[in-house]
Backbone of each chain as ProteinMPNN parsed JSONL, in Angstrom:
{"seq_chain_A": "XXXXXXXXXXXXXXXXXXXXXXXXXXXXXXXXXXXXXXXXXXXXXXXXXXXXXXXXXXXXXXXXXXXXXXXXXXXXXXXXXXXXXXXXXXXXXXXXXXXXXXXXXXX", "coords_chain_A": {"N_chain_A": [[50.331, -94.188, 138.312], [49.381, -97.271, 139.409], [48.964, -100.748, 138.504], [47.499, -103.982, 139.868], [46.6, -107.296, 139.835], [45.059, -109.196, 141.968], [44.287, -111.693, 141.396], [46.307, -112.802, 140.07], [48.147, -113.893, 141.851], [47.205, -115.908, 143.181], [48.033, -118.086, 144.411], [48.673, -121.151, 146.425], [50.527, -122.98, 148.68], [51.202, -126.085, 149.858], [53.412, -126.807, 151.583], [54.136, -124.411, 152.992], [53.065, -121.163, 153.475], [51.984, -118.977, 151.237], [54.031, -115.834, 149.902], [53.361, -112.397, 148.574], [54.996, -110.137, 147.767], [53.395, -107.337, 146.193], [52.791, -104.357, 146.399], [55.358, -101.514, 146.673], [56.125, -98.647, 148.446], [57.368, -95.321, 149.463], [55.569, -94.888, 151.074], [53.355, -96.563, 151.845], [53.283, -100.306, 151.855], [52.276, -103.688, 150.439], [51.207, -106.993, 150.391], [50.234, -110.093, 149.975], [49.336, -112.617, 150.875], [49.131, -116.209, 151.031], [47.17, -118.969, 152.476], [47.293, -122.046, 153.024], [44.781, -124.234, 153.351], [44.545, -124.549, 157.452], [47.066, -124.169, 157.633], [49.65, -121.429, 159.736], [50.018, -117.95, 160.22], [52.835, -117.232, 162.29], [51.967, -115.36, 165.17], [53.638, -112.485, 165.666], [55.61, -109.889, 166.275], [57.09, -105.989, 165.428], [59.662, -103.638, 166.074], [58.806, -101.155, 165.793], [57.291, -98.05, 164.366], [53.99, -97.569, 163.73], [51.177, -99.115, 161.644], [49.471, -101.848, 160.674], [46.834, -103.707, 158.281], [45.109, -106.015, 157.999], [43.417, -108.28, 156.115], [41.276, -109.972, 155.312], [40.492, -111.764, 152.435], [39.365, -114.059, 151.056], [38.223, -116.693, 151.139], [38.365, -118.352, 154.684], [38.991, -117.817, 158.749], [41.249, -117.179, 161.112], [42.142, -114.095, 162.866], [44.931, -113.318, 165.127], [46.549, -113.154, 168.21], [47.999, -111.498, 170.921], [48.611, -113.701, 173.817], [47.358, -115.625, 172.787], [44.777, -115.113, 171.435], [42.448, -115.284, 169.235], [40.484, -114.642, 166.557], [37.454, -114.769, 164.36], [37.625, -114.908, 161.448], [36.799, -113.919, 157.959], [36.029, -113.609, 154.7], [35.92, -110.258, 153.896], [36.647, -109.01, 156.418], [38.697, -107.429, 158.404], [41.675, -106.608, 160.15], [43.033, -104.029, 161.972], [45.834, -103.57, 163.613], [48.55, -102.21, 165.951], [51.693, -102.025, 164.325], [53.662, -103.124, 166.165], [52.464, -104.614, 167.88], [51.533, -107.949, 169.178], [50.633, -109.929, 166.251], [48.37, -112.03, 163.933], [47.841, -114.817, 162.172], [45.377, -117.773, 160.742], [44.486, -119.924, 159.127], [41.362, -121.804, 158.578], [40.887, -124.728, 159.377], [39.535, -126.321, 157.465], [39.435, -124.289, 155.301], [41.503, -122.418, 153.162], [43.258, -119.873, 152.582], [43.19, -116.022, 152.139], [44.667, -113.469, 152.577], [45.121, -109.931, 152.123], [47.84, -107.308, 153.168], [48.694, -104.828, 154.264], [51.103, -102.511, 155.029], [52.046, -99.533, 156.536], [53.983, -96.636, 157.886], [56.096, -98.403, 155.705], [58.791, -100.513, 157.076]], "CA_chain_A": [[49.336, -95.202, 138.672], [49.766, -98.711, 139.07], [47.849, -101.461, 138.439], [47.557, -105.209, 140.673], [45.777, -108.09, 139.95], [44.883, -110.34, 142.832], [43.754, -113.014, 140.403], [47.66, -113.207, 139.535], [48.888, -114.496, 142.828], [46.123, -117.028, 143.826], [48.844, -119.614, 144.87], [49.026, -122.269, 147.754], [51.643, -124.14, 148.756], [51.044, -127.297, 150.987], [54.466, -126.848, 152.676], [54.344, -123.624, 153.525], [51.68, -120.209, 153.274], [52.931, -118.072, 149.937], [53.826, -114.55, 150.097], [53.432, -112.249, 147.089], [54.611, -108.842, 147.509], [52.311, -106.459, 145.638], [53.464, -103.171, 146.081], [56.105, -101.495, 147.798], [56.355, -97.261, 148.06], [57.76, -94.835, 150.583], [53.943, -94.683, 151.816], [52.996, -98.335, 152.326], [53.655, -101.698, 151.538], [51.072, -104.017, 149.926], [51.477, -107.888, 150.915], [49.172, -110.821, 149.674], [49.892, -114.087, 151.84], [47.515, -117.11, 150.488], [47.129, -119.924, 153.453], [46.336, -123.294, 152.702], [43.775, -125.046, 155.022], [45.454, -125.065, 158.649], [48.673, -123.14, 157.867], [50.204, -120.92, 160.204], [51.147, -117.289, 160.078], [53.227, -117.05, 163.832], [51.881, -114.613, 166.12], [55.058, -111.646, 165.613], [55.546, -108.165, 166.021], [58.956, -105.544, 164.992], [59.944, -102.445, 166.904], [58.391, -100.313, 164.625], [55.992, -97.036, 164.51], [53.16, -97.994, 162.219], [50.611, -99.982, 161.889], [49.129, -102.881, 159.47], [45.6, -104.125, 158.338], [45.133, -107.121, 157.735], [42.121, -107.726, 155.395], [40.873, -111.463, 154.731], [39.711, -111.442, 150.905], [39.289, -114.686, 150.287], [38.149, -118.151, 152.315], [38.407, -117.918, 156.268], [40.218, -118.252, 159.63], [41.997, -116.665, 162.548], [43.206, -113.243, 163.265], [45.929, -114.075, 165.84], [46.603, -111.504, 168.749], [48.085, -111.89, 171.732], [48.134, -114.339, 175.132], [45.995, -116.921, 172.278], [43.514, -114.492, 171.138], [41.496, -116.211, 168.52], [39.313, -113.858, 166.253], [37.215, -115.575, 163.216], [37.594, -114.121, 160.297], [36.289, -114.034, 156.389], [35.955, -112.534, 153.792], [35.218, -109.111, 154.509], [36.857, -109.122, 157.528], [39.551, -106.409, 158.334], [42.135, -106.666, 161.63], [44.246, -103.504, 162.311], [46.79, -103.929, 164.535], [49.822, -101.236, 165.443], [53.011, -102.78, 164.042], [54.458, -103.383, 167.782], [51.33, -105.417, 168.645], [51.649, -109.234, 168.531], [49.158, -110.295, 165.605], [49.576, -113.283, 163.488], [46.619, -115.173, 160.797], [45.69, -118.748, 160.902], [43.874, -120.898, 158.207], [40.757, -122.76, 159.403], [40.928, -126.544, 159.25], [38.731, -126.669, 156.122], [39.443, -123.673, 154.306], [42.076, -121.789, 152.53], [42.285, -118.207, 153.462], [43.789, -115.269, 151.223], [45.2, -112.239, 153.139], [46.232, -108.695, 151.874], [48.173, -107.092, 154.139], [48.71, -102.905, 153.923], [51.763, -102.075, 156.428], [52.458, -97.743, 156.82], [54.504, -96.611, 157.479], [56.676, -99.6, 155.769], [59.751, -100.625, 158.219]], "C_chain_A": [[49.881, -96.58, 138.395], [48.763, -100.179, 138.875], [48.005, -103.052, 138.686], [46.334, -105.919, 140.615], [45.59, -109.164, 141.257], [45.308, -112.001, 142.493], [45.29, -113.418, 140.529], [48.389, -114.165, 140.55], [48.257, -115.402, 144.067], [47.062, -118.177, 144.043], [49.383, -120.31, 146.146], [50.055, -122.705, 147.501], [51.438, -125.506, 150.251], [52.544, -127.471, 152.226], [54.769, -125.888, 153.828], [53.638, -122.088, 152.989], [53.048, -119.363, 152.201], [53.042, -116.698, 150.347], [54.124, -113.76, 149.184], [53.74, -110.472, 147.653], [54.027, -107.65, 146.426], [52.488, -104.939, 145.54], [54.312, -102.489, 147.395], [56.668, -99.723, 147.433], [56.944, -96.82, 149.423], [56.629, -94.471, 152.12], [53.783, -95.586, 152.302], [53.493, -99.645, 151.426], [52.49, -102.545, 151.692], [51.695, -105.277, 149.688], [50.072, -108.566, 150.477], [49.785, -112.64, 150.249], [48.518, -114.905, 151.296], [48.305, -118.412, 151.813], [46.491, -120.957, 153.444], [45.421, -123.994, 154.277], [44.743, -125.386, 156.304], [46.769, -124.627, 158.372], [48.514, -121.963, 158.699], [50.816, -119.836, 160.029], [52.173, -116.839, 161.828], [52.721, -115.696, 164.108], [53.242, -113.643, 166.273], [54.404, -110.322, 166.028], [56.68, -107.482, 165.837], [58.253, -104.342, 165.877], [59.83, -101.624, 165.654], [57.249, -99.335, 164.817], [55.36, -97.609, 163.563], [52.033, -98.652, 162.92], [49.891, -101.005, 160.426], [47.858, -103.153, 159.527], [45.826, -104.989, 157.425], [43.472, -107.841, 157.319], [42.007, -109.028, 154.996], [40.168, -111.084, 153.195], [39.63, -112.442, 150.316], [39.197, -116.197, 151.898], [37.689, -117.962, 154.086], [39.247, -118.71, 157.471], [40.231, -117.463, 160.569], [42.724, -115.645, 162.202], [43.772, -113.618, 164.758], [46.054, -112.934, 166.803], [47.515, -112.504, 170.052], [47.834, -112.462, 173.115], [46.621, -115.416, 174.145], [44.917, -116.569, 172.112], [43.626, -115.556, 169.648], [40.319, -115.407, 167.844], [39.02, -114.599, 164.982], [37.486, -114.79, 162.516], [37.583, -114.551, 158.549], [36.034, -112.877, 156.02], [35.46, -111.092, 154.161], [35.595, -108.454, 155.189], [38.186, -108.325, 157.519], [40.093, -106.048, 159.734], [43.246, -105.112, 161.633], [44.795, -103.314, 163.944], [48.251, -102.945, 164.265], [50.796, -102.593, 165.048], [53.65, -103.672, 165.032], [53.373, -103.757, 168.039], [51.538, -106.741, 168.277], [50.226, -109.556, 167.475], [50.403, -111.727, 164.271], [47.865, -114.009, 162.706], [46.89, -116.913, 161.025], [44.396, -119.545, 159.735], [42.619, -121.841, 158.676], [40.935, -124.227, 159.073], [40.38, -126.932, 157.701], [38.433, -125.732, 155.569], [40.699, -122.975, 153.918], [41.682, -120.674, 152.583], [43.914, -117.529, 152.489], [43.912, -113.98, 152.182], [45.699, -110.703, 152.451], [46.486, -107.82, 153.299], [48.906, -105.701, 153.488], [50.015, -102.546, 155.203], [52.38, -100.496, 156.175], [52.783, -97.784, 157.983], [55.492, -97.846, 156.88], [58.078, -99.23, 156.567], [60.757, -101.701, 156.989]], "O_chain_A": [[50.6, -96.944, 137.464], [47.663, -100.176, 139.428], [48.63, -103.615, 137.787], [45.266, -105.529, 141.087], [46.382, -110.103, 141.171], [46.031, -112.903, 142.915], [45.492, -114.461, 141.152], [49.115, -115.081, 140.164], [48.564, -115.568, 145.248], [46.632, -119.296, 143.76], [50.411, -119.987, 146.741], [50.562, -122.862, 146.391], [51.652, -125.381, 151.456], [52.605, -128.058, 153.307], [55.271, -126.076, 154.936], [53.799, -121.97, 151.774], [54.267, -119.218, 152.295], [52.195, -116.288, 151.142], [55.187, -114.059, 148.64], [52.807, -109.705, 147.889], [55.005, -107.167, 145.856], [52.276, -104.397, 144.455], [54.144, -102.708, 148.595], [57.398, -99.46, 146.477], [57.057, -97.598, 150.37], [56.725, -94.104, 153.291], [54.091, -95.595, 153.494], [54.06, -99.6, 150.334], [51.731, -102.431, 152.655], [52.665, -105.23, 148.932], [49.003, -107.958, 150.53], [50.572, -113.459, 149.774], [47.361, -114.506, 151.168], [49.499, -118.655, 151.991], [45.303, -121.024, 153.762], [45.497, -124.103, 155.501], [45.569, -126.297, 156.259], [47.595, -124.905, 159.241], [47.451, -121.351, 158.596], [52.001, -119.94, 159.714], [51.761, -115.79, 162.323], [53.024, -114.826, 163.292], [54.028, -114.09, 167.109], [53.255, -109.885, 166.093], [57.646, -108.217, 166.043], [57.098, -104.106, 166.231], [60.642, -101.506, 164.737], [56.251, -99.744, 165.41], [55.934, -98.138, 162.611], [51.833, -98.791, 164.127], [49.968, -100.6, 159.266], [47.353, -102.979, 160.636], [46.476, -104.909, 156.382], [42.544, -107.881, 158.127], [42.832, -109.295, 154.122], [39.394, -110.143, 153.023], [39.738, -112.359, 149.093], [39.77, -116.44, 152.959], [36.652, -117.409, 154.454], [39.904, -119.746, 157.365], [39.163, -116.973, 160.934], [43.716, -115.763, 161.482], [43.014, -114.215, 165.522], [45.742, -111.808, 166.415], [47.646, -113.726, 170.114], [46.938, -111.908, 173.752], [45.506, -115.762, 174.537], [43.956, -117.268, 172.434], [44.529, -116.272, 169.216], [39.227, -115.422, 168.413], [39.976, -115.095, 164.385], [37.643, -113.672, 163.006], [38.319, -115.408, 158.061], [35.875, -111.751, 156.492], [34.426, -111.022, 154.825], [35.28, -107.267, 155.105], [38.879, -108.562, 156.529], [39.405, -105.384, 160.509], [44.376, -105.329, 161.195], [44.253, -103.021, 165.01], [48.885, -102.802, 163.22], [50.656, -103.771, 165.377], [54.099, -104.786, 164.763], [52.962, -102.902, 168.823], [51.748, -106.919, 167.077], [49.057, -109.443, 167.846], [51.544, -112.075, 163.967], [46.827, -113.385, 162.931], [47.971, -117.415, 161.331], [43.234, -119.367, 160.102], [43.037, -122.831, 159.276], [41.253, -124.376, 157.893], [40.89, -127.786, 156.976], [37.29, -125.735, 155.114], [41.233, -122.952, 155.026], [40.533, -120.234, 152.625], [45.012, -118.031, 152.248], [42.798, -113.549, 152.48], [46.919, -110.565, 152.364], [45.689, -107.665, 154.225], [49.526, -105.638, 152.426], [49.597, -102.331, 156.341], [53.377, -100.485, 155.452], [52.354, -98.462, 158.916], [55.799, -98.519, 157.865], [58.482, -98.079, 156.725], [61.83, -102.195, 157.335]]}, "seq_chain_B": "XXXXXXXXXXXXXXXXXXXXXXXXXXXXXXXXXXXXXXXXXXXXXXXXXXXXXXXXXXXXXXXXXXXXXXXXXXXXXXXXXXXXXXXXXXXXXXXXXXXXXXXXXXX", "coords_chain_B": {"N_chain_B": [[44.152, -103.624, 168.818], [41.846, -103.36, 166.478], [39.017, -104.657, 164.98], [37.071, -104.956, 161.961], [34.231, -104.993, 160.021], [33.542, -105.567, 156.59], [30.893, -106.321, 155.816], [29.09, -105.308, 157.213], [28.664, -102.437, 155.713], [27.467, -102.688, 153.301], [26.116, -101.071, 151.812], [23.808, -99.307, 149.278], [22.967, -96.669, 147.298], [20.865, -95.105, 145.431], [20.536, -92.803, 144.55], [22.953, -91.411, 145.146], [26.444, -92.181, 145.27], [27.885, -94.48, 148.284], [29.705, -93.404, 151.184], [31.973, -94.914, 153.305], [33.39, -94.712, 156.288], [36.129, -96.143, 157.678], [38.263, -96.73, 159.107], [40.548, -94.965, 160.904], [43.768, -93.026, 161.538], [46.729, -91.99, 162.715], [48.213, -93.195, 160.757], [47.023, -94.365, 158.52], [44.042, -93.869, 156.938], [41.003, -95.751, 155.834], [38.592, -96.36, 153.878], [35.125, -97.116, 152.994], [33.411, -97.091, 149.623], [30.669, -97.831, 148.095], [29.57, -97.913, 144.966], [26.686, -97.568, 143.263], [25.107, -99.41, 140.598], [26.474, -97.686, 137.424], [27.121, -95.193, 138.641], [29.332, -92.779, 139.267], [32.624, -91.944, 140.382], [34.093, -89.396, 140.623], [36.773, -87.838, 138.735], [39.559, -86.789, 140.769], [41.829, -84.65, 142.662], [44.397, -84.248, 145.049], [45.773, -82.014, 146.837], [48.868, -82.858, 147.957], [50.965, -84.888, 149.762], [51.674, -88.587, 149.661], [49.97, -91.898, 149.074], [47.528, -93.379, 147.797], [45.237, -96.123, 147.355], [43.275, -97.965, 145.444], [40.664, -100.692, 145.983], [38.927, -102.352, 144.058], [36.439, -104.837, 145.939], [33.81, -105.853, 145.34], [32.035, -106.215, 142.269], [31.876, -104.87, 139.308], [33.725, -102.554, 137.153], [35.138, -99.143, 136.902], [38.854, -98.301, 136.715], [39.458, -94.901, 136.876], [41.294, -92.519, 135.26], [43.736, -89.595, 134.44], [42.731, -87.645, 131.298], [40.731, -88.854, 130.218], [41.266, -91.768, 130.944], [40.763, -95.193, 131.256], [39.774, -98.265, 133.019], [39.534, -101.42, 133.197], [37.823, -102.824, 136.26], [37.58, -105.29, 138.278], [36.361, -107.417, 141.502], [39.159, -107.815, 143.154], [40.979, -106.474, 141.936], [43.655, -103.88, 142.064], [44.197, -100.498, 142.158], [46.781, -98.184, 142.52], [47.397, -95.124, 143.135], [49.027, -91.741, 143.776], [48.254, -89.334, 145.598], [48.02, -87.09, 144.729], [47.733, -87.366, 142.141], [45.188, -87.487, 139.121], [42.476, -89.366, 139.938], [39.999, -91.698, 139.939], [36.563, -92.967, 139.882], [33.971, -95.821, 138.307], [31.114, -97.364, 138.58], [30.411, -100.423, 136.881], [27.473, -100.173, 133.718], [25.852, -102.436, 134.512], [26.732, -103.417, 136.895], [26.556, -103.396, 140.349], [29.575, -101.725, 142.523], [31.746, -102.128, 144.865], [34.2, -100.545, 146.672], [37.353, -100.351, 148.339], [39.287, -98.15, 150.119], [42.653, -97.203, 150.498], [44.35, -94.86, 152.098], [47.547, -93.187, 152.534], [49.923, -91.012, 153.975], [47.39, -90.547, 156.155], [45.759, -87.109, 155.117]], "CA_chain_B": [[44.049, -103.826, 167.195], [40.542, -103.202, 165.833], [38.366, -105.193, 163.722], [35.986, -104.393, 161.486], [33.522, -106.092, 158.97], [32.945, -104.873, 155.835], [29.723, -107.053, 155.544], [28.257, -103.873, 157.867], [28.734, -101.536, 155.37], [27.24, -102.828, 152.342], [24.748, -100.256, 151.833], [24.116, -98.693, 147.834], [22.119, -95.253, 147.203], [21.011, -95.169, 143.948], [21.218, -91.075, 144.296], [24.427, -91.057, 145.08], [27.663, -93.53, 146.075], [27.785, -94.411, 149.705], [30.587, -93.621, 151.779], [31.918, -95.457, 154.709], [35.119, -94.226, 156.726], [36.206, -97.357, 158.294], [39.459, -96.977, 159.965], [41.679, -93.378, 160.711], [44.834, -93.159, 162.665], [47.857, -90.873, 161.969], [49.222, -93.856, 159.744], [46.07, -94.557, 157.175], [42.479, -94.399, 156.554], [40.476, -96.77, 155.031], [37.532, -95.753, 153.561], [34.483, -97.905, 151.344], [32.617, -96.437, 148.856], [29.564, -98.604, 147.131], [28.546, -97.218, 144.074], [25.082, -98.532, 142.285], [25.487, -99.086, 138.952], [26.01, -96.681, 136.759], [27.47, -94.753, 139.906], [30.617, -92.044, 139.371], [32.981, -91.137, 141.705], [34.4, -88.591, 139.772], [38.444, -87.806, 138.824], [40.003, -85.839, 141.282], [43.555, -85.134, 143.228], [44.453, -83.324, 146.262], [47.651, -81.621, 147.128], [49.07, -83.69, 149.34], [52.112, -86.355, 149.452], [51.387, -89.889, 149.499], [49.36, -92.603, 147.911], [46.068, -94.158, 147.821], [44.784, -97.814, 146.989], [41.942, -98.052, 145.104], [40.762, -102.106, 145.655], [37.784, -103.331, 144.385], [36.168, -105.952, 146.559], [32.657, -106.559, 144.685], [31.396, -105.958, 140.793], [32.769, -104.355, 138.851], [33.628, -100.983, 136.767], [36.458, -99.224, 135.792], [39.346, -97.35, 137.355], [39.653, -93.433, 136.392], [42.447, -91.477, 135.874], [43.76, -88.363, 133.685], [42.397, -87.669, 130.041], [39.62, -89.803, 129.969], [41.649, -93.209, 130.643], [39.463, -95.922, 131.488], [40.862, -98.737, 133.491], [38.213, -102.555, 133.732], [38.11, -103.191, 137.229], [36.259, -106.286, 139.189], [36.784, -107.832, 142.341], [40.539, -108.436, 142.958], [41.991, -105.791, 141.354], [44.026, -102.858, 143.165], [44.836, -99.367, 142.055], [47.744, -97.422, 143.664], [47.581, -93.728, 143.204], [49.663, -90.717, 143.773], [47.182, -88.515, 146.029], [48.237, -85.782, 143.819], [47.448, -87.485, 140.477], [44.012, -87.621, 138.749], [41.842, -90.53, 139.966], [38.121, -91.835, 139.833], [35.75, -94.856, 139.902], [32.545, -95.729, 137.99], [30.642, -98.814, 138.332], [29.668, -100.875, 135.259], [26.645, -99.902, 133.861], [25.22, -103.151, 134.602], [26.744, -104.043, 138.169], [27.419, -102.093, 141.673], [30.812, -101.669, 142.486], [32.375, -101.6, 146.104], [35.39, -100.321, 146.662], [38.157, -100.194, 149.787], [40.387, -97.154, 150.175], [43.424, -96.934, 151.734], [44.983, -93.385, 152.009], [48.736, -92.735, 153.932], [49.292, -90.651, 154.984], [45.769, -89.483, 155.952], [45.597, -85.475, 154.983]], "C_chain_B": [[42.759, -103.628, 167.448], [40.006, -103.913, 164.835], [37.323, -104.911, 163.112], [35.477, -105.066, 160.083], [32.927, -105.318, 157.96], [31.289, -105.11, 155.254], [28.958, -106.073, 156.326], [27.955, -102.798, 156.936], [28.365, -101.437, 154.005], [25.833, -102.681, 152.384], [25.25, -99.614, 150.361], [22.76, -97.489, 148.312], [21.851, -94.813, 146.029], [20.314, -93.714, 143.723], [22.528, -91.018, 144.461], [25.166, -92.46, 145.994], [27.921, -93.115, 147.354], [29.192, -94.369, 150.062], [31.03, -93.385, 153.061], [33.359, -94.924, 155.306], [34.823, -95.663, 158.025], [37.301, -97.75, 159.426], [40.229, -95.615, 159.557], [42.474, -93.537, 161.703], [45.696, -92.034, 161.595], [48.429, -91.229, 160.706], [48.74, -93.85, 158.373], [45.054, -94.54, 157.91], [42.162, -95.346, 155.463], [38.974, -96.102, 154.869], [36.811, -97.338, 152.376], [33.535, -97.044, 151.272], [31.729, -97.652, 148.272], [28.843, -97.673, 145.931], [27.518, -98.248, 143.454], [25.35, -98.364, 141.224], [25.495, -98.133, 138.233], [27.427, -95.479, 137.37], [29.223, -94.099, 139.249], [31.317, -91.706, 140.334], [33.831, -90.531, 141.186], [36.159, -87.936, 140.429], [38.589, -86.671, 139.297], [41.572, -85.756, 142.031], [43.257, -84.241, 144.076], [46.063, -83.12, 146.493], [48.057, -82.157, 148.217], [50.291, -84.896, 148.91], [51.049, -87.578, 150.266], [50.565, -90.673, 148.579], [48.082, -93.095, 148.254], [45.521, -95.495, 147.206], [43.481, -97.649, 146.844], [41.7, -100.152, 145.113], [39.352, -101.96, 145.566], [37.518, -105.079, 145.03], [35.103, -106.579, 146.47], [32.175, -105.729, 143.442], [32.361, -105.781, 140.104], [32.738, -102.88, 138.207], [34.551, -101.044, 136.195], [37.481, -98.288, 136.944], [39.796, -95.987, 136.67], [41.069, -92.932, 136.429], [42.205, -90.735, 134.782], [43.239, -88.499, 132.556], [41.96, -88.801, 129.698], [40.254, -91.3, 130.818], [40.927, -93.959, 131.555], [40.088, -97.091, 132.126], [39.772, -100.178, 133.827], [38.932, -102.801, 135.273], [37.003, -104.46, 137.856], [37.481, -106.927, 140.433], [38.539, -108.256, 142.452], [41.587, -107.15, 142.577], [42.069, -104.569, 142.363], [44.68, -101.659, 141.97], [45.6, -98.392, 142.994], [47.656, -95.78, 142.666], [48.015, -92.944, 143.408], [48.39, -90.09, 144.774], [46.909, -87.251, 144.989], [48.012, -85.677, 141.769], [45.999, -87.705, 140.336], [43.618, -88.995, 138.908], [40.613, -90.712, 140.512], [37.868, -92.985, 139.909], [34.49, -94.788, 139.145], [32.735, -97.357, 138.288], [30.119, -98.74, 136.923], [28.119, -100.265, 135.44], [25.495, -100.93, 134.42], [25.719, -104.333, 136.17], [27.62, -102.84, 139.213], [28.513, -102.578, 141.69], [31.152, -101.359, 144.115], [33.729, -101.671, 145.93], [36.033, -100.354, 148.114], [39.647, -99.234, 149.342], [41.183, -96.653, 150.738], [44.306, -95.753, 151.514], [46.364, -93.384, 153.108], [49.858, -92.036, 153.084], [48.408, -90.5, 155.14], [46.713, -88.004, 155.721], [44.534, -85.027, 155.277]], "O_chain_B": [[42.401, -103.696, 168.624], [40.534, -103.809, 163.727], [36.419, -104.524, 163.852], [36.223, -105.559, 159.237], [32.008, -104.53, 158.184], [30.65, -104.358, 154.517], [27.805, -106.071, 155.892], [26.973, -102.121, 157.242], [28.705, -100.444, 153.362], [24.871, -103.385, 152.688], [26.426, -99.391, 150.077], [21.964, -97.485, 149.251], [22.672, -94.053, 145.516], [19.586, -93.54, 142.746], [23.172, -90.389, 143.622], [24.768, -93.267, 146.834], [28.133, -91.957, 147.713], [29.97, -95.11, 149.461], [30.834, -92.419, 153.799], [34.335, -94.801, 154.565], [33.915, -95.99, 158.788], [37.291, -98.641, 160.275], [40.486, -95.216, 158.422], [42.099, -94.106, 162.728], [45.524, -91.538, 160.481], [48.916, -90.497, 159.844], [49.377, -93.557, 157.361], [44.919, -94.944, 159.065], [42.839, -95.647, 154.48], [38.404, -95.433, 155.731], [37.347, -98.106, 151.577], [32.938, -96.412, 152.144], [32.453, -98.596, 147.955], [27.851, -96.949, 146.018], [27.642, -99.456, 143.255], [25.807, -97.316, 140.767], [24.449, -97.484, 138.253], [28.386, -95.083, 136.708], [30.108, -94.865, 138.868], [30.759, -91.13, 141.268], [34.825, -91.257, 141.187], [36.621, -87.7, 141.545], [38.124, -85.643, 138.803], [42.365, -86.693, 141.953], [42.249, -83.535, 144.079], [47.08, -83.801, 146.365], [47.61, -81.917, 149.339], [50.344, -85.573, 147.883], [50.117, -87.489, 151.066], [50.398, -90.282, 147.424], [47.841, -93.053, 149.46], [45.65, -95.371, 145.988], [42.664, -97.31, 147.7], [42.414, -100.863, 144.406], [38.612, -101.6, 146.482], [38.113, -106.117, 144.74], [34.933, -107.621, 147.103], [31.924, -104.539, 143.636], [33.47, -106.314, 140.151], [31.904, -102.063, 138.597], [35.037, -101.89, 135.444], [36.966, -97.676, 137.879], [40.637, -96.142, 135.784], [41.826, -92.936, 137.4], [41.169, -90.787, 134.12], [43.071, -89.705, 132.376], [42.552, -89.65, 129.032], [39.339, -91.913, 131.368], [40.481, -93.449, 132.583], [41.276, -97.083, 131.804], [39.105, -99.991, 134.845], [40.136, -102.93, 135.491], [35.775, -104.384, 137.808], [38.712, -106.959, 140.428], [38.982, -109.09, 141.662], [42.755, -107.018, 142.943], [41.205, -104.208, 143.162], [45.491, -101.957, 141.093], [45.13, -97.907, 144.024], [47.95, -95.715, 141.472], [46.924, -92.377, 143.337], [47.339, -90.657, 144.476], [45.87, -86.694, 144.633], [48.054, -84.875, 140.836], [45.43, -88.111, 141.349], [44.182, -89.858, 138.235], [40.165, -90.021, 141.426], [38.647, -93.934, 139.99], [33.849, -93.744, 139.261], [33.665, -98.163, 138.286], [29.687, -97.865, 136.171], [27.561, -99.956, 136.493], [24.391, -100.495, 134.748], [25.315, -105.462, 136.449], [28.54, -102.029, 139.107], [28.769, -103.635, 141.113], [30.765, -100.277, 144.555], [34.364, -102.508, 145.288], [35.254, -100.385, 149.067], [40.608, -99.482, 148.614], [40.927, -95.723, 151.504], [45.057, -95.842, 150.543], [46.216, -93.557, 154.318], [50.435, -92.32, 152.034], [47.934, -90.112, 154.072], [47.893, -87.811, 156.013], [44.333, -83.815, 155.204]]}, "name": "protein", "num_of_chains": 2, "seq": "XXXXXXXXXXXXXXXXXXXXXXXXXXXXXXXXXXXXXXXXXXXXXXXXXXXXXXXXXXXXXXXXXXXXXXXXXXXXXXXXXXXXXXXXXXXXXXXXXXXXXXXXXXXXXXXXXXXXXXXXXXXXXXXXXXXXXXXXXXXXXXXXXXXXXXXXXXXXXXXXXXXXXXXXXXXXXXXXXXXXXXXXXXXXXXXXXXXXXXXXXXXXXXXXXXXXXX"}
């Protein structure tokens, strides 16, 4: 058993969105991205089987998709997307937005 | 991709802890549980490879595992699991507890 505080990796950066990896097994991979107001995660995707969820837990914003999809999202709020799908997270103007991000199989 | 709001699913049963299956694919499930205070979800394992993520995402409690051990949990915090090792949930006695459970493989 392992045990992950959130609390621990509550940190912005004004230059550029933080990324805290959190845990990392032959099962999944456990990702905590914090996004200051109006940061940018790009719209990506890898040649990869899998897929990721992408779980707002903190503030609010934009799940990202492709052709300029635009989904709100807060707290609560939970995007899965296969791996090989463009998806991508965006910060609203006036808030700070906290991400964990679950990717299985990890690549 | 799929989205889904956990703000739907915040339902308590103060006979027994509610549970929501939220997302299944070959890769992971996600599952929430709400227990009402008090509320057990009692230590168990399953034969099976992979791991499981216990996150609380409102109250608090504790996280379970083998020979009694007792584990404070509130919002924020994440337990990773073994499928195959002993693990549980109670809420405090004095606040519900939701949880989010991510299982991968599914079994």
């Amino acid at each position: 058993m392992k045990l992950y505080h959130l609390s621990e990796t509550r940190e912005f950066d004004e230059k550029k969105f933080k990324r805290f990896l959190i845990h990392d097994s032959p099962y999944f991979r456990v990702l905590n991205f914090n996004l200051a107001a109006g940061q940018l995660f790009p719209v990506h995707k890898h040649s990869a089987d899998g897929q990721v969820s992408i779980q707002c837990i903190e503030g609010k914003g934009f799940f990202l998709g492709d052709e300029g999809a635009e989904i709100p999202a807060e707290a609560g709020d939970l995007l899965v997307s296969d791996i090989n799908e463009p998806h991508g997270v965006r910060a609203a103007e006036d808030s700070d937005m906290r991400i964990l991000v679950t990717i299985a199989p990890p690549f």
